[in-house]
MIMARPA-49873 format. One record per residue (C-alpha): x, y, z. Coordinates in nm, 4 decimals. Example, Ala and Ser with C-alpha at 12.3 -4.5 7.8 and 13.67 -1.06 7.14 Angstrom:
! residues 2
+----------+----------+----------+
:        X :        Y :        Z :
+----------+----------+----------+
:   1.2300 :  -0.4500 :   0.7800 :
:   1.3670 :  -0.1060 :   0.7140 :
+----------+----------+----------+
This chain:
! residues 236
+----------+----------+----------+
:        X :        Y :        Z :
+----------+----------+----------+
:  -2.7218 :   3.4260 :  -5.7557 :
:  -3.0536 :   3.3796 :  -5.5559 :
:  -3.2220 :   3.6580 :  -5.4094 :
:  -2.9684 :   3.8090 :  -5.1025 :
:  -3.0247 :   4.1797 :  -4.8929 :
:  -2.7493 :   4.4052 :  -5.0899 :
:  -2.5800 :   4.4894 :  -4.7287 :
:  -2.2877 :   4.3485 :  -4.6270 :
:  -2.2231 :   4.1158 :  -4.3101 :
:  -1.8922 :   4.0028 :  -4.0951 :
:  -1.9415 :   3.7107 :  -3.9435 :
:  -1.7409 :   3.6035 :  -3.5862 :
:  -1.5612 :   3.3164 :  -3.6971 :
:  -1.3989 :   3.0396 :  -3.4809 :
:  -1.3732 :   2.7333 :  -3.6712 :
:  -1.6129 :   2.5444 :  -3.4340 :
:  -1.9754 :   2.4216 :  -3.5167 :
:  -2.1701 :   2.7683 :  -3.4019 :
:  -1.9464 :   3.0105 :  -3.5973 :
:  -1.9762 :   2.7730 :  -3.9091 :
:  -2.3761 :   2.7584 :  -3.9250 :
:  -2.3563 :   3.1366 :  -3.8734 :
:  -2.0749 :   3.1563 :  -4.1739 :
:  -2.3549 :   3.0071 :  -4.4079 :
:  -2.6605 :   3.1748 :  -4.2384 :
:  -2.4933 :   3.4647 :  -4.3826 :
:  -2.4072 :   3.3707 :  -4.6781 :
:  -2.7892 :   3.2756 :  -4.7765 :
:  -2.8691 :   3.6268 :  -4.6864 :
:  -2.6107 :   3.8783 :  -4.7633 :
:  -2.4391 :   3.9563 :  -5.0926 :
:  -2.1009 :   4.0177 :  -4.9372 :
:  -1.9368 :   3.8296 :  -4.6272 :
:  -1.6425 :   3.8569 :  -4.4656 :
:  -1.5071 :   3.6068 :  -4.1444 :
:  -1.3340 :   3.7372 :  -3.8748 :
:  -1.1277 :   3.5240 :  -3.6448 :
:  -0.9481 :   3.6220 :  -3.2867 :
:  -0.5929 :   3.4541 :  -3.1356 :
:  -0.6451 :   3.4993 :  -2.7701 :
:  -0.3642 :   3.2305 :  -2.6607 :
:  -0.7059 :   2.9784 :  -2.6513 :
:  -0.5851 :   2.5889 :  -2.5669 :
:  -0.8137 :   2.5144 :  -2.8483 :
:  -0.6125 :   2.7257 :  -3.0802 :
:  -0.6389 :   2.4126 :  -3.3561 :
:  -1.0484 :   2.5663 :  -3.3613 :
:  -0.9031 :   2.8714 :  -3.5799 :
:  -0.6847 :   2.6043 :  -3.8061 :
:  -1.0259 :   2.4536 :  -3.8973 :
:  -1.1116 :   2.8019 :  -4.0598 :
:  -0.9905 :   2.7638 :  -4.3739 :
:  -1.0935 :   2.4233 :  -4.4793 :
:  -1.4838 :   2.5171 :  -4.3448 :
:  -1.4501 :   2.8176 :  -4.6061 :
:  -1.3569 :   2.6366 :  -4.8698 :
:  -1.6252 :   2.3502 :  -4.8100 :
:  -1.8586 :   2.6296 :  -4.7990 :
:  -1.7909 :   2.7779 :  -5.1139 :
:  -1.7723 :   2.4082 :  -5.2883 :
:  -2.1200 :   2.3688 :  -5.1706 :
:  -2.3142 :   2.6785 :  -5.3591 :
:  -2.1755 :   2.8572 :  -5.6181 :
:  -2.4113 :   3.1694 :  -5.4676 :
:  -2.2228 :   3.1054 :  -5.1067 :
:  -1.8790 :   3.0962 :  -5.3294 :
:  -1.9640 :   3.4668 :  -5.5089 :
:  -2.0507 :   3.6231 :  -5.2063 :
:  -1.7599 :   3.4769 :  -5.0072 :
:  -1.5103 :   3.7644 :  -4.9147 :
:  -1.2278 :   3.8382 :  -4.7414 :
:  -1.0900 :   3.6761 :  -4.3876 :
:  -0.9262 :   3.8532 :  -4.0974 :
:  -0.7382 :   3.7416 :  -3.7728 :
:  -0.6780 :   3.9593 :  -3.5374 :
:  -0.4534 :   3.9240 :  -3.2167 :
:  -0.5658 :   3.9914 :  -2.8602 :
:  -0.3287 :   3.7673 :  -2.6981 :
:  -0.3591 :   4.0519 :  -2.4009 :
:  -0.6828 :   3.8849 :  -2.3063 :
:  -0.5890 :   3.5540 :  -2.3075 :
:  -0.2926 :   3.6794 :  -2.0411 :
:  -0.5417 :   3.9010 :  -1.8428 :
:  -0.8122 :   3.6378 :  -1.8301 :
:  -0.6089 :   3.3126 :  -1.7388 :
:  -0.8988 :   3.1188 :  -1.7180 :
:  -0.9144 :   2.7175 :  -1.8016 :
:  -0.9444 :   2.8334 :  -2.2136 :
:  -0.6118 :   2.9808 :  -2.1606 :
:  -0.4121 :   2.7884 :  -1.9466 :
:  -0.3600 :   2.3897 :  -1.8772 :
:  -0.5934 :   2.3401 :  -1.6024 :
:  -0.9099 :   2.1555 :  -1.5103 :
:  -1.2001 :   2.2610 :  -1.5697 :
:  -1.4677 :   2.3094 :  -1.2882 :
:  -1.7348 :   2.5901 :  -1.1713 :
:  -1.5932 :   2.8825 :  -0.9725 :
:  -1.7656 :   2.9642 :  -0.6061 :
:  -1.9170 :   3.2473 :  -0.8102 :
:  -2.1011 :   2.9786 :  -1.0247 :
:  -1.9509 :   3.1044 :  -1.3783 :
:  -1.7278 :   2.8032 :  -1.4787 :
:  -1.3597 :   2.8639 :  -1.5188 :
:  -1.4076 :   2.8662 :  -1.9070 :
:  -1.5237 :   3.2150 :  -1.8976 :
:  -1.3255 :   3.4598 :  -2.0972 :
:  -1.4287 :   3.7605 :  -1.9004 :
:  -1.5007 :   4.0616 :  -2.1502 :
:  -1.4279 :   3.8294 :  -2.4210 :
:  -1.7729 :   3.8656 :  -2.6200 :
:  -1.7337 :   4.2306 :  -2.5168 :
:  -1.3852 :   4.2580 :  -2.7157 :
:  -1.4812 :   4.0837 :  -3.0048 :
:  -1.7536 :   4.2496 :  -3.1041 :
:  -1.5515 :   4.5449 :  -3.0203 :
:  -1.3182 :   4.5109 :  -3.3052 :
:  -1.5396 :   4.3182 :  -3.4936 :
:  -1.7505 :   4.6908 :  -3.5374 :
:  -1.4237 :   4.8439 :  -3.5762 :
:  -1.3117 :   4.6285 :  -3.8654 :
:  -1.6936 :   4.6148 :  -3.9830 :
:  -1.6832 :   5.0392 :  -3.9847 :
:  -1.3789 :   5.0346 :  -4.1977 :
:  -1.4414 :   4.7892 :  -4.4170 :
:  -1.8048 :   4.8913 :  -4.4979 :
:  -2.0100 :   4.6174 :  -4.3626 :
:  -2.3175 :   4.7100 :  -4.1257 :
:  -2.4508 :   4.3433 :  -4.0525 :
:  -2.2203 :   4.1441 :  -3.7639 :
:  -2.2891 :   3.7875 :  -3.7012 :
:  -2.2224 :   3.6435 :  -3.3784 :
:  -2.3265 :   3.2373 :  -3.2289 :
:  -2.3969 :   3.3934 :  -2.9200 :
:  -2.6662 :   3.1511 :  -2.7602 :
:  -2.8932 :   3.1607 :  -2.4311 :
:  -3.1104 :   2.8408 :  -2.4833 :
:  -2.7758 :   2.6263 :  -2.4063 :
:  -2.6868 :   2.8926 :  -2.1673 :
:  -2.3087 :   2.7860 :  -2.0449 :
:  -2.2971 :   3.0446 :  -1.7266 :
:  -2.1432 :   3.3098 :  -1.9875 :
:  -2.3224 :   3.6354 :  -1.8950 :
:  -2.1768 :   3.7603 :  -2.2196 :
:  -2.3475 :   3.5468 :  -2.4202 :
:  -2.7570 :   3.6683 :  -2.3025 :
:  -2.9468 :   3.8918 :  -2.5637 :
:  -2.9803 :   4.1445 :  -2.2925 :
:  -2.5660 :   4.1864 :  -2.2948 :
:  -2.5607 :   4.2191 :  -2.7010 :
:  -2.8810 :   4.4551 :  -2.7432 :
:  -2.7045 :   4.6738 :  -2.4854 :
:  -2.3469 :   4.6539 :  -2.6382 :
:  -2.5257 :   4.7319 :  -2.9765 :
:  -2.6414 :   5.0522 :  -2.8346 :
:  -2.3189 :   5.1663 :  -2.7416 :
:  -2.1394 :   5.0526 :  -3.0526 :
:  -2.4020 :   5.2650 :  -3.2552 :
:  -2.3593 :   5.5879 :  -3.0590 :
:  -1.9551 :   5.5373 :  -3.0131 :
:  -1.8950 :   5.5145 :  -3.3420 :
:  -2.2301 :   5.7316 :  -3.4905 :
:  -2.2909 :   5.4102 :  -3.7232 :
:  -2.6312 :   5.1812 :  -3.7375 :
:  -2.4257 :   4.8287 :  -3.6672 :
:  -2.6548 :   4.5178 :  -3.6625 :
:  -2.5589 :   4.2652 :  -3.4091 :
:  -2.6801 :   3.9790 :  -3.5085 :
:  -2.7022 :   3.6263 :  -3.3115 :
:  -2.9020 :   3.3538 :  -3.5064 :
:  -2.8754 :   3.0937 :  -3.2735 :
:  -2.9585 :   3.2983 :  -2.9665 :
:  -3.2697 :   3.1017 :  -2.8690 :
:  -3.1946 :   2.7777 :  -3.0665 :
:  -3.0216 :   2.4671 :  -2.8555 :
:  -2.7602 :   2.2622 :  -3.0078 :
:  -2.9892 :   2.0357 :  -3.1670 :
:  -3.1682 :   2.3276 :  -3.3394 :
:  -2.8411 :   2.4567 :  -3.4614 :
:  -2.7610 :   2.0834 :  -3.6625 :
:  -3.1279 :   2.1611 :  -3.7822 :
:  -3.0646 :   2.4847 :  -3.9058 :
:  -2.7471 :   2.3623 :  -4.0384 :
:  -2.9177 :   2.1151 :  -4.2732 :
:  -3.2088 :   2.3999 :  -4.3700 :
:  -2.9362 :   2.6077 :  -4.5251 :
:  -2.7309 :   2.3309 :  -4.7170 :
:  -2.8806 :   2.0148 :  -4.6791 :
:  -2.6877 :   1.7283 :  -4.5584 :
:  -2.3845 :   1.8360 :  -4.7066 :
:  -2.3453 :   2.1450 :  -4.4963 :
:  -2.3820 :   1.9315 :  -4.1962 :
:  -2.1497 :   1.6618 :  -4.3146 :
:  -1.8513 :   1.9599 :  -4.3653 :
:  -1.9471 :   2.1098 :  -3.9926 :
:  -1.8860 :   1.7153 :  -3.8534 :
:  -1.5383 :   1.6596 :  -4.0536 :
:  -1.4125 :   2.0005 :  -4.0466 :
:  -1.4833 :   2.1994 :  -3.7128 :
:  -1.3879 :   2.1710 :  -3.3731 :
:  -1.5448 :   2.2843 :  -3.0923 :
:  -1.3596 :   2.0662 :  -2.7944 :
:  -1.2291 :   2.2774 :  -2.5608 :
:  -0.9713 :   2.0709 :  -2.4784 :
:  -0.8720 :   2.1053 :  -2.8395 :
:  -0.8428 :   1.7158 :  -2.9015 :
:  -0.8929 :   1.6476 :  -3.2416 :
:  -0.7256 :   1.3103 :  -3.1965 :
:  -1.0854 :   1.0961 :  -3.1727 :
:  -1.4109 :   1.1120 :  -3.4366 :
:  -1.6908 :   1.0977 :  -3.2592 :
:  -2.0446 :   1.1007 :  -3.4835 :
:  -2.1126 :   1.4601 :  -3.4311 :
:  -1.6977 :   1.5459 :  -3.4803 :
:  -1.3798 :   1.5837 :  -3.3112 :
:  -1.2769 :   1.6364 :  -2.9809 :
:  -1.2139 :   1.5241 :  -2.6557 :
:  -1.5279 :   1.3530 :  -2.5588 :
:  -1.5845 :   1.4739 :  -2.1919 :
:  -1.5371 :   1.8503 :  -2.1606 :
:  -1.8974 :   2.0492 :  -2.1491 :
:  -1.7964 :   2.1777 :  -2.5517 :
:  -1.8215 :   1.8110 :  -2.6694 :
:  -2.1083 :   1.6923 :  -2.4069 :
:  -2.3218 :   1.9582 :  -2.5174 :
:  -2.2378 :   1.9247 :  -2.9332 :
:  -2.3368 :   1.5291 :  -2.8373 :
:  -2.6822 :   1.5534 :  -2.7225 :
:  -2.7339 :   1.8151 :  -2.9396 :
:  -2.6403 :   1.5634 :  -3.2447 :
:  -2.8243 :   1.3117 :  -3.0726 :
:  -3.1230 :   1.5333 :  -3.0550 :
:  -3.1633 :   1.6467 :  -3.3626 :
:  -3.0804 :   1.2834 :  -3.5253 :
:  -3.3835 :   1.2063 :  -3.3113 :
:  -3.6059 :   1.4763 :  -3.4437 :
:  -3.5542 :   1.3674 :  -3.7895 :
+----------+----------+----------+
């Protein structure tokens, strides 16, 4: 096994391509990882059917990543997805709201995950929690800045007298810097198993397969994951 912090780490895990570089961002670094995945009645519910074959992928890849590899939770807030009906939650277009958030915000989503994500983390033993919250390709989610997670830190720390790590790897890296990291952690295998195997549509189309993956084509999810591919294919 090569050289990995002895602390433990949960990482947030969708099924889509953010959650997946953190998966193995984690696994370089920590000698015991365990995923954690929410139902919130999201359209793109296939997202969390992806989960499984990523893992697996991941753990064919390094035999280090397959050691450290633990166990995977689900865990059901279908409540939110009824409270929120926003356009991630219900069959309707999606557009910006006269507030100028776009209808795709979950509100106190990010809020509730890491929520029970420190909850889970506190009983299972595991101080390090891994997020793909990001700012560079900032989609209007206010949940999503560094300022919100520093500050939600602080109160998960003092709520539950524990020293939780929130941490959010891709916070100041765009799209195209996430394929990049992708590849700096497992080479182009790693970023051939994010293309094939997760889905980040929002839409949740997986009928078409596009260069960078699946989905939809159109929605802001697969617009952004395309110039991002097409950036960092660029770059290289």
């Amino acid at each position: 096994m090569s050289a990995a912090s002895s602390e433990g780490a949960l990482v947030l895990f969708s099924g889509g391509q953010d959650s997946a570089t953190c998966l193995a961002f984690a696994l370089d670094r920590y000698e015991r990882v365990e995923t954690l995945g929410f139902a919130y009645g999201q359209r793109h519910a296939v997202e969390l059917g992806r989960r499984a074959a990523l893992r697996e992928g991941m753990a064919r890849l390094n035999p280090d990543w397959a050691a450290r590899l633990g166990e995977d939770h689900t865990v059901d807030l279908s409540a939110l997805g009824r409270l929120s009906e926003t356009a991630l939650t219900r069959d309707v277009a999606i557009t910006m709201e006269e507030g100028g958030l776009p209808n795709t915000f979950v509100p106190g989503r990010n809020i509730a995950f890491l929520t029970f994500a420190a909850a889970l983390a506190y009983r299972r033993g595991l101080r390090r929690i891994v997020g793909g919250m990001c700012e560079t390709d900032f989609s209007g989610y206010p949940d999503c800045r560094d300022d919100a997670i520093k500050a939600l830190q602080v109160a998960l720390n003092i709520g539950m007298e524990s020293r939780f790590v929130l941490e959010t790897p891709l916070m100041w890296r765009d799209k195209a810097a996430t394929w990049a990291l992708a590849e700096e952690l497992g080479g182009e295998a790693l970023v051939a198993l994010i293309v094939e195997e997760s889905h980040t549509c929002y839409l949740g189309d997986r009928g078409e397969r596009h260069s960078w993956g699946y989905g939809c084509g159109t929605c802001p999810a697969c617009a952004l994951r395309a110039r991002g591919w097409e950036s960092y294919r660029r770059r290289r």
